[in-house]
N, CA, C and O atoms as CSV, one atom per row, in Angstrom:
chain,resi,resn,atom,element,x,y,z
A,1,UNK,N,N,-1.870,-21.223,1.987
A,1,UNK,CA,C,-2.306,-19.896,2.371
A,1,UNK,C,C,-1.944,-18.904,1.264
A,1,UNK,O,O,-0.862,-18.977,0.680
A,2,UNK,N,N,-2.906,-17.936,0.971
A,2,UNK,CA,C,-2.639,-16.559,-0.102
A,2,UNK,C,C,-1.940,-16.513,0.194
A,2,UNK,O,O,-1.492,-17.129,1.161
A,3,UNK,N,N,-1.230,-15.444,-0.734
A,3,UNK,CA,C,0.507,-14.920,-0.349
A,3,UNK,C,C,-0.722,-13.257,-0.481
A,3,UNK,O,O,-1.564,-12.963,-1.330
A,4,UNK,N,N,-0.153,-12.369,1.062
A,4,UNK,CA,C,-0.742,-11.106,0.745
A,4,UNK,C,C,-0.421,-10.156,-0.182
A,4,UNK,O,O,0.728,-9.853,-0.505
A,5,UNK,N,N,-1.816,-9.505,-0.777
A,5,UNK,CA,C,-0.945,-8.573,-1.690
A,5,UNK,C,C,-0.775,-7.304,-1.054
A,5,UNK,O,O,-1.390,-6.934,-0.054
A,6,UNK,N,N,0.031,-6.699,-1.638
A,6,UNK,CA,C,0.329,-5.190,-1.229
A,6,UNK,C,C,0.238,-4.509,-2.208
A,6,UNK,O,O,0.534,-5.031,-3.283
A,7,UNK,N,N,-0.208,-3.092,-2.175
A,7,UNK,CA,C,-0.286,-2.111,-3.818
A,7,UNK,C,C,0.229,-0.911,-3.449
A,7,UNK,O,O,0.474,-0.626,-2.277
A,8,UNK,N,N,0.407,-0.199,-4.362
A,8,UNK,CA,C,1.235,1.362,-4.337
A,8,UNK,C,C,0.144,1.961,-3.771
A,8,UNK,O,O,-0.995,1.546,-3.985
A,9,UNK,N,N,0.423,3.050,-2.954
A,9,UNK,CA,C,-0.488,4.509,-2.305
A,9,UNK,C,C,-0.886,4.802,-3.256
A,9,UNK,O,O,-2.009,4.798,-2.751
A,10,UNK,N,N,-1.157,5.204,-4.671
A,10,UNK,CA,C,-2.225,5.331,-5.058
A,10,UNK,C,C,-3.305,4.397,-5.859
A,10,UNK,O,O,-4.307,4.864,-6.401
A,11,UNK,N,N,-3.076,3.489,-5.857
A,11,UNK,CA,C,-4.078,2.354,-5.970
A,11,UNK,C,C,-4.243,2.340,-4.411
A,11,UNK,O,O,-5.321,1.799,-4.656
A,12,UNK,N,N,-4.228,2.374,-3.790
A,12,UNK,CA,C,-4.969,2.219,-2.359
A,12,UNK,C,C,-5.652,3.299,-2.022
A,12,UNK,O,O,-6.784,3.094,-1.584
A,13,UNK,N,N,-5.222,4.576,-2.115
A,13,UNK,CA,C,-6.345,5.755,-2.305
A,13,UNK,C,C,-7.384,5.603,-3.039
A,13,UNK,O,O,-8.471,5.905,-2.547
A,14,UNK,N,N,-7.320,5.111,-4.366
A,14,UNK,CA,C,-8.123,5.134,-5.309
A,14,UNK,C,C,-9.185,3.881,-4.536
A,14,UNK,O,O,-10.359,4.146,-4.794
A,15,UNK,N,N,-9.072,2.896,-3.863
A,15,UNK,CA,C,-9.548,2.176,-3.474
A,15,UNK,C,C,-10.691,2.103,-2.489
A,15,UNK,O,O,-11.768,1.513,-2.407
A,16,UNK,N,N,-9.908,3.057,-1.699
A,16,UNK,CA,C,-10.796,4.040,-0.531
A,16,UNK,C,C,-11.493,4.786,-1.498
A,16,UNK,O,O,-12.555,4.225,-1.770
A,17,UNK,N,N,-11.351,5.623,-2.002
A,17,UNK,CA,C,-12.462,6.640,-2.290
A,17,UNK,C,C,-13.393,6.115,-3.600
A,17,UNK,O,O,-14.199,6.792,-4.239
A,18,UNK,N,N,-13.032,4.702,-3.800
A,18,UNK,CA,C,-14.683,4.165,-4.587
A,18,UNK,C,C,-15.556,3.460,-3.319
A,18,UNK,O,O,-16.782,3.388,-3.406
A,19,UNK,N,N,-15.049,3.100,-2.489
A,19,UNK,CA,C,-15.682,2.979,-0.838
A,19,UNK,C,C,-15.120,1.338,-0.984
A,19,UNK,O,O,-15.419,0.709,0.031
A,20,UNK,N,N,-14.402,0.532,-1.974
A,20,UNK,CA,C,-13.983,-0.698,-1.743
A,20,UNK,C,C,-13.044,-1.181,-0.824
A,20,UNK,O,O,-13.208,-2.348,-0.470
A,21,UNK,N,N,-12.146,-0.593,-0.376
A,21,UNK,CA,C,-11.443,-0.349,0.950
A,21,UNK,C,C,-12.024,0.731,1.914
A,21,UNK,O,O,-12.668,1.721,1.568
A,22,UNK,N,N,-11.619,0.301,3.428
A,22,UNK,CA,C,-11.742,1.099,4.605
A,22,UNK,C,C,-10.346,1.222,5.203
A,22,UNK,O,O,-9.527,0.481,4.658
A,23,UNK,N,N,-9.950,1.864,6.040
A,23,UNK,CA,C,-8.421,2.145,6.620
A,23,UNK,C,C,-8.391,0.627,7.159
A,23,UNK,O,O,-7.297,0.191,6.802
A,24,UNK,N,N,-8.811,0.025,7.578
A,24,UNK,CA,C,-8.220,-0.900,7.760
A,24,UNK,C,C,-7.410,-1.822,6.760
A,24,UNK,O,O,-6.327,-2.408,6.735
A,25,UNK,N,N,-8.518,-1.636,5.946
A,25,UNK,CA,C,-7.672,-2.832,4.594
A,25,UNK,C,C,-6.706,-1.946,3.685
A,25,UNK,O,O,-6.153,-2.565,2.776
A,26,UNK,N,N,-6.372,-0.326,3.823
A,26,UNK,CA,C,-5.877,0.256,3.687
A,26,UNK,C,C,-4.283,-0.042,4.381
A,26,UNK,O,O,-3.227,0.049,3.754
A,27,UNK,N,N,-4.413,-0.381,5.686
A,27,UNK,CA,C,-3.138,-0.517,6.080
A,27,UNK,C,C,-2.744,-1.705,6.084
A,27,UNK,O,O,-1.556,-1.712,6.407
A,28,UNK,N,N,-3.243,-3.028,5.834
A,28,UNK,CA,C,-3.263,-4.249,5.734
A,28,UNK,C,C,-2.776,-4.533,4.427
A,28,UNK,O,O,-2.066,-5.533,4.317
A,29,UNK,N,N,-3.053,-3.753,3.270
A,29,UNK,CA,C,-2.382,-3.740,2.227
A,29,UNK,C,C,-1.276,-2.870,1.537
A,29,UNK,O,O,-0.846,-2.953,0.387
A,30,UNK,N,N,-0.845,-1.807,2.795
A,30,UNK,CA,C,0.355,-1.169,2.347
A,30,UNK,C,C,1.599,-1.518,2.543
A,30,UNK,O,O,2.559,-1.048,1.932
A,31,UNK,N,N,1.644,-2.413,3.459
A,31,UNK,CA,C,3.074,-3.335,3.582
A,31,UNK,C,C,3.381,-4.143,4.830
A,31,UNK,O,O,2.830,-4.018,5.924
A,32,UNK,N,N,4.344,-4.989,4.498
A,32,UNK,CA,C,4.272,-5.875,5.765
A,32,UNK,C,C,4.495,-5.415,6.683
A,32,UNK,O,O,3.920,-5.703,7.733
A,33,UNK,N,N,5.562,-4.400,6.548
A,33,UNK,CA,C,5.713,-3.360,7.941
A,33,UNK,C,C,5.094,-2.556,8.949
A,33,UNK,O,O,5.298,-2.085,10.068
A,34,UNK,N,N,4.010,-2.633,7.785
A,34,UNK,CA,C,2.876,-1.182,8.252
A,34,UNK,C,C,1.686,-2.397,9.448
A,34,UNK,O,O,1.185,-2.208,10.556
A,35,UNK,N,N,1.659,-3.546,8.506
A,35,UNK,CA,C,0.894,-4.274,9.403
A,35,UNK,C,C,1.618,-4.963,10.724
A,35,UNK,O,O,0.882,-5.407,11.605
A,36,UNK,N,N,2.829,-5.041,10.843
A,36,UNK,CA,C,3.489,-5.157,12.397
A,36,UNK,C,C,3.261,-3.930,12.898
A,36,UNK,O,O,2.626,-3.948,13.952
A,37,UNK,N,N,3.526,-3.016,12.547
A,37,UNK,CA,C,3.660,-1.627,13.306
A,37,UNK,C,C,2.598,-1.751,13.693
A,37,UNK,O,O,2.419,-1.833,14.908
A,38,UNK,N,N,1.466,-1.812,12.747
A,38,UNK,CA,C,-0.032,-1.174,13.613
A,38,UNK,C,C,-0.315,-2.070,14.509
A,38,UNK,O,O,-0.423,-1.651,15.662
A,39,UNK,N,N,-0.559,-3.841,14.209
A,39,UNK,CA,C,-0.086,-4.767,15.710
A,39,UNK,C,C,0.299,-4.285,16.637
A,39,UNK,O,O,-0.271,-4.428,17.719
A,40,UNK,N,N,1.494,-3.496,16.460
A,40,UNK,CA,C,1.744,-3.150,17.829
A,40,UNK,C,C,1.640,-1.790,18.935
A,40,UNK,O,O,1.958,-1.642,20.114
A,41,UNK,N,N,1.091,-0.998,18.007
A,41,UNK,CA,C,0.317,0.250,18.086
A,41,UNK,C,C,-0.860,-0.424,18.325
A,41,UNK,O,O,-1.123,0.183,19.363
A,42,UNK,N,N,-1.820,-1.223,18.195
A,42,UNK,CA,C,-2.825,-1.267,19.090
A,42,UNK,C,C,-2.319,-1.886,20.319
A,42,UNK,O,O,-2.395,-1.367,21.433
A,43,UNK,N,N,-1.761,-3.109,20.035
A,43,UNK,CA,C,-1.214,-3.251,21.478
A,43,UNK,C,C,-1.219,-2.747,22.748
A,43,UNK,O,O,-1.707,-3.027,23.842
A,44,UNK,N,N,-0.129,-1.449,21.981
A,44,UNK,CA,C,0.741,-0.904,23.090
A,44,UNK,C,C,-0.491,0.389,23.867
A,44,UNK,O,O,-0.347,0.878,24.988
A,45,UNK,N,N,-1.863,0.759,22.707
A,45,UNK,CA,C,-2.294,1.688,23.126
A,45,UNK,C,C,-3.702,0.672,23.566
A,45,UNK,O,O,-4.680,1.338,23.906
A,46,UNK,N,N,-3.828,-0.355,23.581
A,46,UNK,CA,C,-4.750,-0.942,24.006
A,46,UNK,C,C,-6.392,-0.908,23.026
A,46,UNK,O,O,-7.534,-1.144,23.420
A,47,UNK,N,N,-5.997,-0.604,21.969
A,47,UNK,CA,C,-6.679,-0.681,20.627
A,47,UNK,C,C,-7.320,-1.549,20.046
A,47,UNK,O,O,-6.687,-2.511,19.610
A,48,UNK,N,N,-8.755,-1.494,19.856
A,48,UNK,CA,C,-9.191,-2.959,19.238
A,48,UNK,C,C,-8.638,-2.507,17.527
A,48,UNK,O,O,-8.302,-1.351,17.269
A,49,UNK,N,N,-8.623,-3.644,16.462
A,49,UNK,CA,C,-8.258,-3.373,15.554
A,49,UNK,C,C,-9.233,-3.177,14.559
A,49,UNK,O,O,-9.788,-4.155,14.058
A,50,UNK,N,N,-9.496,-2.083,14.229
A,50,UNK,CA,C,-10.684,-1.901,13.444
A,50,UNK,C,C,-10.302,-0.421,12.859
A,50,UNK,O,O,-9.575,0.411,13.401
A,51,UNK,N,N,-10.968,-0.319,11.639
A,51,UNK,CA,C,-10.931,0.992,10.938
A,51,UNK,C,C,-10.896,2.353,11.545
A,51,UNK,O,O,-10.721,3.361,10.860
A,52,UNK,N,N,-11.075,2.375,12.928
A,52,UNK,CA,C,-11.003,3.403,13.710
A,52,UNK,C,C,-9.429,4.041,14.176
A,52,UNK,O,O,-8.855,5.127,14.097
A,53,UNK,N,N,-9.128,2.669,14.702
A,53,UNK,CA,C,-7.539,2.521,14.887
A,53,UNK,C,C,-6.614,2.477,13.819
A,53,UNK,O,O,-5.415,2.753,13.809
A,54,UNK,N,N,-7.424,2.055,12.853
A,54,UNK,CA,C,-6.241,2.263,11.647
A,54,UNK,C,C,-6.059,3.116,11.051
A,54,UNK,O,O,-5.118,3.188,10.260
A,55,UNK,N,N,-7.200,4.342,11.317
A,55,UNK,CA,C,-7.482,5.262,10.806
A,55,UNK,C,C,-5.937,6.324,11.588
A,55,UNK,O,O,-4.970,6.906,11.096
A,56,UNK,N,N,-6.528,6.074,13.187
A,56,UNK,CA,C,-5.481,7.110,13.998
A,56,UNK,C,C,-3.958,6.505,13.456
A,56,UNK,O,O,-3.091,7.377,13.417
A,57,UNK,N,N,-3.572,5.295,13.085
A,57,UNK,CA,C,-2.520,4.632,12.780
A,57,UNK,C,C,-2.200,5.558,11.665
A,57,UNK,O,O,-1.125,6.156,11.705
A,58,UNK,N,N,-2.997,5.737,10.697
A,58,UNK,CA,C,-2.202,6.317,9.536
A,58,UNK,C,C,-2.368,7.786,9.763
A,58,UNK,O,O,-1.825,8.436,8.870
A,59,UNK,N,N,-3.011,8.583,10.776
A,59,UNK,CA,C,-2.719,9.468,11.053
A,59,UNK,C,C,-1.132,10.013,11.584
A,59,UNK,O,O,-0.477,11.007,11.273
A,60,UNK,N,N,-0.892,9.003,12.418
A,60,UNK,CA,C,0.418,8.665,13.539
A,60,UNK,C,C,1.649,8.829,12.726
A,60,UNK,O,O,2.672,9.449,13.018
A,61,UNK,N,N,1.316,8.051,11.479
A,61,UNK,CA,C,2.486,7.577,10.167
A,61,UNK,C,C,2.588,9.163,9.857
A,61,UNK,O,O,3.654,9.777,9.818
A,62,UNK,N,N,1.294,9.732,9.641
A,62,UNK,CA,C,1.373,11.034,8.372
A,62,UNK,C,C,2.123,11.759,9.546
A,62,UNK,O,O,2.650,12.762,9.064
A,63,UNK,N,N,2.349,11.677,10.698
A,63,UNK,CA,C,2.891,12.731,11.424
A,63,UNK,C,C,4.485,12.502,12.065
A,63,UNK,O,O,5.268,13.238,12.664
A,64,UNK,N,N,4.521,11.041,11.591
A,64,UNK,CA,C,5.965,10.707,12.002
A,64,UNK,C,C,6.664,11.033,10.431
A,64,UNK,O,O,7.853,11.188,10.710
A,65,UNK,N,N,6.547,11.181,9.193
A,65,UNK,CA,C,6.549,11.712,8.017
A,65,UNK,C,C,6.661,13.388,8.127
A,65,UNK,O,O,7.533,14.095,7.622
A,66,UNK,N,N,5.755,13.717,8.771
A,66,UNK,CA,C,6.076,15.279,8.208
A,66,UNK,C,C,7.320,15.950,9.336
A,66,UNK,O,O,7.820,17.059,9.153
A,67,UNK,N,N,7.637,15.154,10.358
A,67,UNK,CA,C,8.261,15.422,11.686
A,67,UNK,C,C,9.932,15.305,11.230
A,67,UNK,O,O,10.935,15.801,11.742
A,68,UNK,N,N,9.743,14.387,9.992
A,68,UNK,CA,C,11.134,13.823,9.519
A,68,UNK,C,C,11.457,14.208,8.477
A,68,UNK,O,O,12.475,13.875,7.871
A,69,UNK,N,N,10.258,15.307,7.970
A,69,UNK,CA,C,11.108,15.459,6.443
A,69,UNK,C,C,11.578,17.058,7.121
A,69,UNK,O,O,12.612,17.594,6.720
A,70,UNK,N,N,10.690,17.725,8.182
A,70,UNK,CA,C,11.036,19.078,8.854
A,70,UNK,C,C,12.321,19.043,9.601
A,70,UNK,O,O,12.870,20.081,9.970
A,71,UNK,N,N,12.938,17.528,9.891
A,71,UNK,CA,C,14.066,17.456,10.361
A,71,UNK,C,C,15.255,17.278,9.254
A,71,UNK,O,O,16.421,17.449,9.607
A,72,UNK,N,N,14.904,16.898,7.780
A,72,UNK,CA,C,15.611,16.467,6.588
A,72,UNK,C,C,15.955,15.258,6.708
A,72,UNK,O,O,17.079,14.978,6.293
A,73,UNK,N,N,15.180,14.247,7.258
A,73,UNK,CA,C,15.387,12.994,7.303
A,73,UNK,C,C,14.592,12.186,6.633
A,73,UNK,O,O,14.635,10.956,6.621
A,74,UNK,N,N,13.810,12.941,6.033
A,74,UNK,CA,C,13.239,11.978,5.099
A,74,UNK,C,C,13.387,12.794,3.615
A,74,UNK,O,O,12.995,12.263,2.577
């Protein structure tokens, strides 16, 4: 089996906006973590897994991020 790759946020932006990635393969390639988390964020919200959901997923992230740096925790 491949070993998955993962790339830095901006090679993955850059990726999306030539249209060669969609949020899904966006979050599938930002880290192993990101792809349990969202597993279980559809899960838990009853989510099929598709660019839609991964989309609100990295919405979810950008807001658990700005929630933590307004607290100085990140």
């Amino acid at each position: 089996m491949a070993q998955q790759k993962y790339y830095p946020e901006e090679v993955l932006v850059e990726k999306m906006q030539s249209g060669e990635y969609g949020w899904l393969d966006y979050v599938n390639h930002f880290s192993a973590e990101w792809q349990e988390e969202y597993a279980r964020y559809c899960e838990e919200k009853g989510l099929i897994v598709d660019n839609d959901s991964a989309a609100e997923f990295v919405r979810f992230k950008d807001e658990q991020l700005e929630a933590a740096m307004e607290c100085g925790d990140a």
